[in-house]
Structures are given as structure tokens and as C-alpha cells.
C-alpha positions as CSV (number, residue, x, y, z in Angstrom):
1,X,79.4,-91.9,-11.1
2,X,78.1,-93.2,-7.7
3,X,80.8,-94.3,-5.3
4,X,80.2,-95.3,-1.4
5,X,82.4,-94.2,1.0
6,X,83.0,-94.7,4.5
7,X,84.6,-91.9,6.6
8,X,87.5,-92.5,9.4
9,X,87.4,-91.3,13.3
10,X,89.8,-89.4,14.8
11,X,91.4,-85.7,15.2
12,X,92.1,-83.3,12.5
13,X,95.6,-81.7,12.6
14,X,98.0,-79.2,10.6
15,X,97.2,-76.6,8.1
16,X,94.4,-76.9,5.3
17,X,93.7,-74.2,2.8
18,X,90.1,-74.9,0.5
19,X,89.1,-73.4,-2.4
20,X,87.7,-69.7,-4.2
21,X,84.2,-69.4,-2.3
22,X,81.5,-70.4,-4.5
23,X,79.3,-67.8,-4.4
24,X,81.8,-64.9,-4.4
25,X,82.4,-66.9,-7.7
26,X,79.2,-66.7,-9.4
27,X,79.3,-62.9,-8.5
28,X,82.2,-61.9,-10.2
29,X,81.5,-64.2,-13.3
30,X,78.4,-61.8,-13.8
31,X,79.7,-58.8,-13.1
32,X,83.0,-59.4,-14.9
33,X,80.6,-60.3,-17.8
34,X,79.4,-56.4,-17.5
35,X,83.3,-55.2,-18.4
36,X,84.1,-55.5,-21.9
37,X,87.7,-54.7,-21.0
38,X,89.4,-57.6,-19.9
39,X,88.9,-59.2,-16.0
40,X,91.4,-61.3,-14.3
41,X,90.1,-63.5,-12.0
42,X,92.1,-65.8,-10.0
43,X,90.9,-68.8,-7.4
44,X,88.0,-69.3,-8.8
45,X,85.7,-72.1,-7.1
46,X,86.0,-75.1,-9.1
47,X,83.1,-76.8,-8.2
48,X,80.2,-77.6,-10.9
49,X,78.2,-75.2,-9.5
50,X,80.4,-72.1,-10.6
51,X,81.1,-73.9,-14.2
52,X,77.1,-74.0,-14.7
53,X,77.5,-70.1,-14.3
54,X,80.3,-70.1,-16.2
55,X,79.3,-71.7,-19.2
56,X,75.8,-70.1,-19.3
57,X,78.1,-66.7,-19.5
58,X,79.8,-68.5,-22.4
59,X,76.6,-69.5,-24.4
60,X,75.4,-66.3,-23.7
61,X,78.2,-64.6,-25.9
62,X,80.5,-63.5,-23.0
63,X,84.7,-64.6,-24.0
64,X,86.6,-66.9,-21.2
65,X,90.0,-67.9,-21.4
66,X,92.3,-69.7,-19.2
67,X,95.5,-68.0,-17.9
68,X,97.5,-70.2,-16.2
69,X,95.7,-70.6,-13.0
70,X,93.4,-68.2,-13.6
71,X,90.5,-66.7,-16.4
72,X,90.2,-63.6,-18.0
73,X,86.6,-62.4,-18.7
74,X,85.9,-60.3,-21.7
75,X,82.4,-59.0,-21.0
76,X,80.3,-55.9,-22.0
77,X,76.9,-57.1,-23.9
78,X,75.2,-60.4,-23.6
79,X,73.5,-61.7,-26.3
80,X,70.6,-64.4,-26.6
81,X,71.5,-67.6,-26.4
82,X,69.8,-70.5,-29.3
83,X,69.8,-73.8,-26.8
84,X,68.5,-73.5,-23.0
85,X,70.5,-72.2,-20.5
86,X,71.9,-75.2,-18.1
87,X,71.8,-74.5,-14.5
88,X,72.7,-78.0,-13.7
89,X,72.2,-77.9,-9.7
90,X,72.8,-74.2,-9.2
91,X,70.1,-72.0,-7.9
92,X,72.5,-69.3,-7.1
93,X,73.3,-69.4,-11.6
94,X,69.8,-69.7,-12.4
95,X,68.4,-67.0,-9.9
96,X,71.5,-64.3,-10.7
97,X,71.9,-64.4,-14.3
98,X,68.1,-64.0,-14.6
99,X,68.4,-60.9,-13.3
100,X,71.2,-59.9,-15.1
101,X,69.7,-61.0,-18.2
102,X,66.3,-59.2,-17.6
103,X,68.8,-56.2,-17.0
104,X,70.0,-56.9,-20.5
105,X,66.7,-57.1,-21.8
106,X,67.8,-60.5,-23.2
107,X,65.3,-63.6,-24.1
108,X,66.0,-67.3,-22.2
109,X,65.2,-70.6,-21.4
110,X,66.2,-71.7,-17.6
111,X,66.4,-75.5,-17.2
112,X,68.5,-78.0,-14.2
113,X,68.7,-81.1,-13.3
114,X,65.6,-82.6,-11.6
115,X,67.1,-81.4,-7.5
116,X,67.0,-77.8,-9.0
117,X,63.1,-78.3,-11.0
118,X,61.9,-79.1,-7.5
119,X,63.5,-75.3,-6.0
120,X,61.5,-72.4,-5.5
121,X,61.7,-69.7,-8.9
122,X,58.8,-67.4,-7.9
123,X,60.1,-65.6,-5.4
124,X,63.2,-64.3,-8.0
125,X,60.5,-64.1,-10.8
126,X,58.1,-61.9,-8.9
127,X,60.2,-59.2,-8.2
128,X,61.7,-59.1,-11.4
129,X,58.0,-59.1,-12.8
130,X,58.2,-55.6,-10.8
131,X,61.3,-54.5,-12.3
132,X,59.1,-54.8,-15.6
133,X,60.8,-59.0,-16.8
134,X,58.5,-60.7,-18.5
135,X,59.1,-64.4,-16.7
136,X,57.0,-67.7,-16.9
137,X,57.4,-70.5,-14.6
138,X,56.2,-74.0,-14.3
139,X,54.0,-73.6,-11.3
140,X,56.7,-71.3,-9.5
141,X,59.8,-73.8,-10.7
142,X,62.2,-74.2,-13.5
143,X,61.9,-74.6,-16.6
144,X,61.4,-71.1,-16.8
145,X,61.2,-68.5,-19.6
146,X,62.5,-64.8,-19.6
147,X,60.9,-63.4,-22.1
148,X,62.7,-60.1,-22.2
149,X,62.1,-56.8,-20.2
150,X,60.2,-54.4,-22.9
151,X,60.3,-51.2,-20.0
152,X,61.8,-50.6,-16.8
153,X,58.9,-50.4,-14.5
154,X,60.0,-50.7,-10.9
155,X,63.1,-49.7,-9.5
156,X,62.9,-49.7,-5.8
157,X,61.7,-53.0,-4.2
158,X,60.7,-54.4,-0.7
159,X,62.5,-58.1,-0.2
160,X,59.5,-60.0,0.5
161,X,62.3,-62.5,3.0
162,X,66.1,-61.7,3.6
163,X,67.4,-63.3,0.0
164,X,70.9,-63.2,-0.8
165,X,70.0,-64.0,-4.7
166,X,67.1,-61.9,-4.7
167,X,69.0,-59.4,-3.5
168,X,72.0,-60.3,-5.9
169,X,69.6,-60.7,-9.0
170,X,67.7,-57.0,-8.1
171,X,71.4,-55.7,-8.3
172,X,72.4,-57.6,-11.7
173,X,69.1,-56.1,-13.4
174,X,70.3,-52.8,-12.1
175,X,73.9,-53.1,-13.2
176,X,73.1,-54.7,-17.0
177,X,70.2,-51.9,-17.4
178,X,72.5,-49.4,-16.1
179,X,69.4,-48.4,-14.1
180,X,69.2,-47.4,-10.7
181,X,67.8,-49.7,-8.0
182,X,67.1,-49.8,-4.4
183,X,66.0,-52.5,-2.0
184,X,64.6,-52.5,1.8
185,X,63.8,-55.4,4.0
186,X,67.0,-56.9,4.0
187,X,68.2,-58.5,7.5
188,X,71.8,-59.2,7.2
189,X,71.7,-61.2,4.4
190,X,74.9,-62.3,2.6
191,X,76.7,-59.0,0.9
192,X,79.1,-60.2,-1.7
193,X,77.5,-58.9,-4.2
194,X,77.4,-55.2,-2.8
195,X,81.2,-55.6,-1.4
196,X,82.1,-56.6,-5.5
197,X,80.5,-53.8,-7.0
198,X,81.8,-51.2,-4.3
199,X,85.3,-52.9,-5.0
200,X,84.6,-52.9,-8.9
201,X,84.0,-48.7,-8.6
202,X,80.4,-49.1,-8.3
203,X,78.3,-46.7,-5.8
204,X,76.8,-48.8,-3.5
205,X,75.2,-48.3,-0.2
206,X,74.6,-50.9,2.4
207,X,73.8,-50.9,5.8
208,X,72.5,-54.3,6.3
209,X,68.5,-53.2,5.7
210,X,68.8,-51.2,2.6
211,X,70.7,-51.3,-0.4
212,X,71.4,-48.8,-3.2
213,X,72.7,-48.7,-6.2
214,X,73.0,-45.8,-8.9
215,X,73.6,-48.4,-12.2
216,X,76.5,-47.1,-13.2
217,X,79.0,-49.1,-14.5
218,X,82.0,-51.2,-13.9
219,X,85.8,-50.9,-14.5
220,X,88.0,-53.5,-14.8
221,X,90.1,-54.7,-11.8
222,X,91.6,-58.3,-10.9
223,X,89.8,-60.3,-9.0
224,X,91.1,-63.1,-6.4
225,X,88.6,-64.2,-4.7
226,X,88.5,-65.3,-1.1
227,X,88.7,-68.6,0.3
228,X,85.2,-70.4,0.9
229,X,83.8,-70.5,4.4
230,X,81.2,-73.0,3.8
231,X,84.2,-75.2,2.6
232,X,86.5,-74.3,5.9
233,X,83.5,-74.7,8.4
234,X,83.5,-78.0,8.0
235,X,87.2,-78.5,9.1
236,X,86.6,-75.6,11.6
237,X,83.4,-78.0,13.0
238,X,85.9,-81.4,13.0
239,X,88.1,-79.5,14.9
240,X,85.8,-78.2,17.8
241,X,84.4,-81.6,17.9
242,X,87.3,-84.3,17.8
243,X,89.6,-84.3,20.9
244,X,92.9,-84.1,19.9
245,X,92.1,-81.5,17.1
246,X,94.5,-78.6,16.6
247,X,94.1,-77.0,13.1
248,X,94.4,-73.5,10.9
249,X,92.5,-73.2,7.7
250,X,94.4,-71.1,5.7
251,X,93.2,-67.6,3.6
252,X,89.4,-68.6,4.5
253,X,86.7,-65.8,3.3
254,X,85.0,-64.0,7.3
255,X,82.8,-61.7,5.7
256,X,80.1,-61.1,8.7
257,X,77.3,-61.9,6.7
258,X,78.8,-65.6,6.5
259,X,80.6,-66.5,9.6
260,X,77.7,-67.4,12.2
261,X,79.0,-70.4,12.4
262,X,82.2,-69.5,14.2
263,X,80.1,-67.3,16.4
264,X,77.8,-69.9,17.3
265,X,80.5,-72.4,18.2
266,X,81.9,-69.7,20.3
267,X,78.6,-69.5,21.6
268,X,79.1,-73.4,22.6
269,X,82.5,-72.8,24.3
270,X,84.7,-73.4,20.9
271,X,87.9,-72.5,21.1
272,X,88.5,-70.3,17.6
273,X,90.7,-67.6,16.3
274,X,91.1,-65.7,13.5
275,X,94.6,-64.8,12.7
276,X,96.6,-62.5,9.4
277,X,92.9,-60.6,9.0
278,X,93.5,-58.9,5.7
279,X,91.1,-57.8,3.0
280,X,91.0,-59.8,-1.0
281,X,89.3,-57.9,-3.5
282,X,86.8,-55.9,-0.8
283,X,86.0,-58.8,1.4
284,X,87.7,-59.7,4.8
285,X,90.3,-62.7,5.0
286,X,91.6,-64.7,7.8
287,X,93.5,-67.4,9.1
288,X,90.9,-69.4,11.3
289,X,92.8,-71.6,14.0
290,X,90.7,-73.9,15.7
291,X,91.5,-75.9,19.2
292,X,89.1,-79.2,20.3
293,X,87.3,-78.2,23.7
294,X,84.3,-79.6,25.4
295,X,81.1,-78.2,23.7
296,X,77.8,-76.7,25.8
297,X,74.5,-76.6,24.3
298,X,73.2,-73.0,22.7
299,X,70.0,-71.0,21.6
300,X,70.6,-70.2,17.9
301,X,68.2,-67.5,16.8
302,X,66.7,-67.0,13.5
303,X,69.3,-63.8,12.9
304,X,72.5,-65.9,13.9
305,X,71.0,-68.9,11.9
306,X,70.7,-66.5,8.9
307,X,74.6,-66.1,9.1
308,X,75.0,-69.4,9.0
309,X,72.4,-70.9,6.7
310,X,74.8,-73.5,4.4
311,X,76.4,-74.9,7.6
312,X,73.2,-75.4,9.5
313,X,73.9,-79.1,9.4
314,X,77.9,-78.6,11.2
315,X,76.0,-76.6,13.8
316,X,73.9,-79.6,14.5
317,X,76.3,-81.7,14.8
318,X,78.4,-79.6,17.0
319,X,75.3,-79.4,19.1
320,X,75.2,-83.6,19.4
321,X,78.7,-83.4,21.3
322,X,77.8,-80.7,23.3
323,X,76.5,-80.9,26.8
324,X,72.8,-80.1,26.8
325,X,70.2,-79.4,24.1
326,X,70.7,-77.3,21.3
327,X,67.5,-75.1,19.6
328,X,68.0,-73.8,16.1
329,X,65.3,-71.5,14.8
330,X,64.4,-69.7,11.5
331,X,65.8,-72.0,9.3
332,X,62.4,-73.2,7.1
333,X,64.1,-72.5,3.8
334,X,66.1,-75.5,4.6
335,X,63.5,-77.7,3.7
336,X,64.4,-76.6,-0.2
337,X,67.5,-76.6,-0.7
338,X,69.2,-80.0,-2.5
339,X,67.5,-81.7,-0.4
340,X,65.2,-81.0,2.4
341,X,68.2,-80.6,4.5
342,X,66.6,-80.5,7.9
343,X,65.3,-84.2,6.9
344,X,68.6,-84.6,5.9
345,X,70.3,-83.6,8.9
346,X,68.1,-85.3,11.3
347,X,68.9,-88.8,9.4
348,X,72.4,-88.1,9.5
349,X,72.6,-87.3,13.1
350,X,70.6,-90.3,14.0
351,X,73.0,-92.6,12.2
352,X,75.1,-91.4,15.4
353,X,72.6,-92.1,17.8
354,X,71.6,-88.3,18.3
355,X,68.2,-87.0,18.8
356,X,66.6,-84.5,17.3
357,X,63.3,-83.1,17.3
358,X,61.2,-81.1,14.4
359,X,59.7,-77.6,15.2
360,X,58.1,-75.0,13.3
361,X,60.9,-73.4,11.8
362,X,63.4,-75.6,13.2
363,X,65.1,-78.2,15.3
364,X,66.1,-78.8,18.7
365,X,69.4,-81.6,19.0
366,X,70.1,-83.6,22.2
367,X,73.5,-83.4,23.4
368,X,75.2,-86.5,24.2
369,X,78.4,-89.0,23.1
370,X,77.6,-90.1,19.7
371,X,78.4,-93.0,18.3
372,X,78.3,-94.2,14.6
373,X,76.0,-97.3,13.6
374,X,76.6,-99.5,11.1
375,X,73.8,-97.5,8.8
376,X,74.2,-96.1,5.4
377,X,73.7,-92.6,5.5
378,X,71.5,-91.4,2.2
379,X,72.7,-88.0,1.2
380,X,70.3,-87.5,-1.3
381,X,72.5,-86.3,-3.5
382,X,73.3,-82.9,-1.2
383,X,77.0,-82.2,-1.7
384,X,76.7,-80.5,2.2
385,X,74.9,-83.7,3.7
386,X,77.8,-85.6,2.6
387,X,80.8,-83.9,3.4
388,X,78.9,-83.5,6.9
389,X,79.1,-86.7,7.2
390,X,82.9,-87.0,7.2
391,X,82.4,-84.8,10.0
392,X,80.4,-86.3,12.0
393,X,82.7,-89.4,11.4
394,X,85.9,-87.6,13.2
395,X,84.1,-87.4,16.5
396,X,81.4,-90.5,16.3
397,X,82.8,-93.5,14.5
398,X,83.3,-94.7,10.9
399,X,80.4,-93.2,9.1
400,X,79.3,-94.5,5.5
401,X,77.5,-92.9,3.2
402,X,75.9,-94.1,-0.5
403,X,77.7,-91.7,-2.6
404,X,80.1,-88.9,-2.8
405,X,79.8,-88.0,-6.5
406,X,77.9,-84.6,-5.1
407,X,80.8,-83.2,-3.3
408,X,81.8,-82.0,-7.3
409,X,78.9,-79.2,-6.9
410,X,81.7,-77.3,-4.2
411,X,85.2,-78.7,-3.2
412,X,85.9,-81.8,-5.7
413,X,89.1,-82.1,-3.7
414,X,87.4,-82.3,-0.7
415,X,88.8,-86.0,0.1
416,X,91.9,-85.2,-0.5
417,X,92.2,-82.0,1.9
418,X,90.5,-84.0,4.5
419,X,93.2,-86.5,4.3
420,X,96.1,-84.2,4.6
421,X,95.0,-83.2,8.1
422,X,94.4,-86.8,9.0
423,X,96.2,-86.8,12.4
């Protein structure tokens, strides 16, 4: 149901914890689905996006149960399903199970809502073509068809661009084939995936390039999975940007891979720190305590931008407080997410008053004191464009937007947390 919502100014204070991270989530659905003994996992994100995955795993023959605050996942074989497989608006479900299920040499129909049919399939698909899947898509988008894997061809692949999913997907095949697989051309892209496995018994190599993996398989450990990054950043970004803001987001996920954000604001003069660094279930965890000072402008490279891909949009706004002009750089793939969310972000930040400017694979942002208009900001229905919003708010002004019914896909109790640090 669409509901408007306007957004209050002003610091952010106290402790905030947020929820399981979403895409740590997806990965241990799948692989959990591998284990036909039974898999604890507890904090898992709650979002839509994750129960797309998770019912696809349930149509597909794999047993979930609830226990208590947590599921158990009884796993071992999937099986093909009768009715489409519903990805509702999760890329990361549709692109990962495919290659688990071409692993399994299983037979399915792909299909989302009409934000994922415009998202690129063909760059999963082709590689998986080369791991011997026989895959249709409707001119490189969903609907698409698996039509099973009738031989193993392939088994050591170059990533045509630095893919988390690809990656992820290449690994699945390998784990539900109980083939061996190896990958090169990474470039520091997201490693969830391989940190799960290795914590799951796997043998997996990484080294931020190359990946391998021998396809043996899994035993059965709990699983608690880390708090969600993307979800703290953007009480990380209201505190570096709202004077007056003093705040610690509890139990938040730092895996390298994910956290160029905070070195970016660092990069801009924030004042961050990460506190209790332990390690969940393989991946690093921190407490991430976050002070308001002034803000500089930056250069954000492609490599630091790949780090910090989902908060792209909180970096750009950071950038309109700071003094001086921010560039951002290698972030085309932007343009298809849930929305084009450069588009996105430009509109949003010029609701504020800030300026940005369009280049080739990015977007410069002009520095300055923002303040909101009375405009409507249109979040196209991109759960990230509008929680950015009640960023931007804290340090600009009461900023509206035309619906909040996406924040489900991530952190439904999004308004809530944001509340409870209200100063």
C-alpha cells in the first residue's frame, strides 16, 4: 500500500542495532538448502527480498521451519518446482538460485515484478551457458527459463565485470554439482559467499582476483548472521552529516568487501570508529560509533566505489554537506538497479538544492548547505532512494517523499529504528 511520508531534521543520538544483512541471507538460505541435516539460522533479514529466496527454496522442495526466533533448514536435493519461481524484486534470488539450480541440474521458470523484468539476466545466463545450463531469456531479462544442465562443460571461468552474484551463482553451480570451479577477474567484489562456504567446511580459496573451489560439500553448522551494513550506513551517513549527532550502531556486519563507505567518509574527515570487532559465523563484526564533524569533498575511485556500491546514494549526499566537490566514478551499473539510481540520486539531492553533474561512469556533487524544498521526492519504488531520503532530511530540512511501502524489500522496521535515535 502506498503511503507518503515526510521525514524530520535534526541529530541522530544513542544506540541503534538493524537487522541480519540481506545478502549474507540469501547465501546461507542456498547453501543451507545443500545440508540435508538440519541448519540453524538465526537473524535472518526480514525484508521481502530474503522471503522471495526463501520461498523459492520452499517450492523447490527444501523444508523451513520456525524456531523461535530463528529457522532451521532441512536441505540436501532440490527438486523441480510445477508453478514459476517468484523473484518478486530480488535479483540477488533470481541470479543465485539459478546457479544453484543449474548445479542441480533442475528445470525452472524465473519471473519478478515488472522493476526486476527491466534488470539485466545475460550476464548470469552466459556464464552458466559455459558451465554447460541450458538458459533462455527474454532479450537478456526475466522471464527466463533453465532448462536443465544435461553435462558439465566449463569449470573455470573469467568474470566478464567484478559480480558479486556472478560470482555467488558460479560457486552455487559448483557446490549443488559437487563440481569443481574456479573463477579469475574478480576485483574485490563482495565475499560472502566464499567466507560461508569456508565457515560451512568448504575448501575455498580467495584472494580477491581468483576464486576456487573443490565442490565438496557442506556440514551443518549454525548460522547467525551479521548485522547489515547497507542498513547501518545509513545511520552511520545521518550521523556524519547532522551536527549534534553522536551514535553507535550496534553488531553491524565490516566485511572489507562492503565497508567503503566508512572509508570514504573517513576520506571526507568523518569521525568513525569501529569498536568490540569480533567475528559471526566467518565474517567480521563491529560496533560502528559515529561523531558529526564538518565534511571535505573527496575523489572516489571506481575500486572504493565498488566497496560501496548499495550506499552510493549516502556517499552523495555526504558529499552535498561537505566543503568542495565530490567525484564518484565506476559506478554505471547503477543505472540498473531498482531504479536507475544515479537518476534517482540526482533528483533526490536536488530536492535539497544540491548540484550534481552526470559523467560517463558517474557523478560529480557540489558541496554546499542544503536545504529541503517543499518538492515531493519520487523514489521510484527503490527501497535505498527512500530511506536516503530520511537522511538527507536530518541535515537539510523536512523531506517528503511519495511512498515508503519499498523500504519492506530491506529493513521494514526501518521507521521505527530511525525514531528511537531521534535526538
Amino acid at each position: 500500500m502506498l503511503s507518503a511520508q515526510t521525514f524530520a531534521a535534526g541529530p541522530v543520538r544513542g544506540n541503534v542495532a538493524v537487522p541480519g544483512d540481506k545478502s549474507i541471507s540469501h547465501r546461507a538460505l542456498l547453501a543451507a538448502a545443500s545440508i540435508a541435516q538440519p541448519v540453524h539460522i538465526s537473524n535472518l533479514n526480514p525484508g521481502r527480498d530474503v522471503r522471495a529466496t526463501l520461498e523459492a527454496l520452499t517450492a523447490l522442495g527444501t523444508q523451513i521451519d520456525r524456531d523461535g526466533d530463528a529457522i532451521v533448514v532441512r536441505g540436501g536435493r532440490l527438486r523441480e518446482s510445477p508453478a514459476p519461481l517468484d523473484c518478486m524484486n530480488s535479483g540477488s534470488t533470481a541470479r543465485m538460485l539459478l546457479g544453484a539450480l543449474a548445479g542441480a541440474g533442475v528445470r525452472a521458470r524465473f519471473d519478478g515484478d515488472a522493476s526486476l523484468r527491466r534488470r539485466p539476466m545475460e550476464p548470469v545466463a552466459a556464464q552458466l551457458r559455459a558451465f554447460g545450463a541450458k538458459i533462455e531469456t527474454q532479450e537478456g531479462r526475466m522471464p527466463v527459463e533453465l532448462h536443465g544442465t544435461p553435462e558439465i562443460q566449463t569449470r573455470a571461468f573469467i568474470l566478464l565485470a567484478p559480480s558479486a552474484q556472478v560470482k555467488s551463482a558460479l560457486l552455487f553451480a559448483g557446490l549443488f554439482s559437487g563440481r569443481a570451479v574456479a573463477m579469475s577477474g574478480d576485483r574485490g567484489s563482495r565475499d560472502h559467499t566464499e567466507r560461508l562456504l569456508q565457515y560451512l567446511g568448504a575448501n575455498v580459496t580467495w584472494d580477491g582476483r581468483t576464486v576456487q573451489y573443490d565442490g565438496r560439500p557442506l556440514t551443518a553448522k549454525p548460522i547467525d548472521v551479521a548485522g547489515d551494513f547497507s542498513a547501518a550506513a545509513f545511520f552511520i551517513t545521518a550521523a556524519a552529516i547532522a551536527p549534534g549527532s553522536e551514535l553507535v550502531v550496534t553488531g553491524t556486519g565490516v566485511n572489507p568487501t562492503r565497508t567503503g563507505l566508512i572509508d570514504a567518509l573517513r576520506a571526507m574527515g568523518a569521525n568513525i570508529e569501529l569498536r568490540n570487532e569480533r567475528s559471526v559465523s566467518g565474517e567480521p563484526v563491529a560496533d560502528v560509533a559515529v561523531t558529526y564533524v564538518p565534511l571535505q569533498a573527496a575523489t572516489i575511485g571506481p575500486d572504493l566505489a565498488l566497496r560501496a556500491i548499495d550506499e552510493i546514494p549516502l556517499l552523495a549526499i555526504a558529499a552535498g554537506f561537505a566543503t568542495g566537490e565530490t567525484r564518484i566514478s565506476g559506478v554505471r551499473e547503477l543505472r540498473t538497479k531498482e531504479s536507475d539510481r544515479i537518476a534517482a540520486t540526482q533528483a533526490l539531492l536536488a530536492s535539497a538544492g544540491i548540484h550534481t553533474q552526470a559523467q560517463n561512469d558517474g557523478f560529480s556533487v557540489m558541496g554546499g548547505t542544503p536545504a529541503a524544498s517543499s518538492t515531493v521526492v519520487d523514489t521510484r519504488d527503490d527501497h535505498r532512494i527512500a530511506m536516503a531520503a530520511a537522511v538527507l532530511a536530518r541535515g537539510a530540512g523536512p523531506v517528503s517523499i511519495d511512498s515508503d511501502a519499498s523500504i519492506e524489500v530491506s529493513f521494514p522496521n526501518f521507521l521505527r529504528a530511525l525514531e528511537g535515535v531521534h535526538a
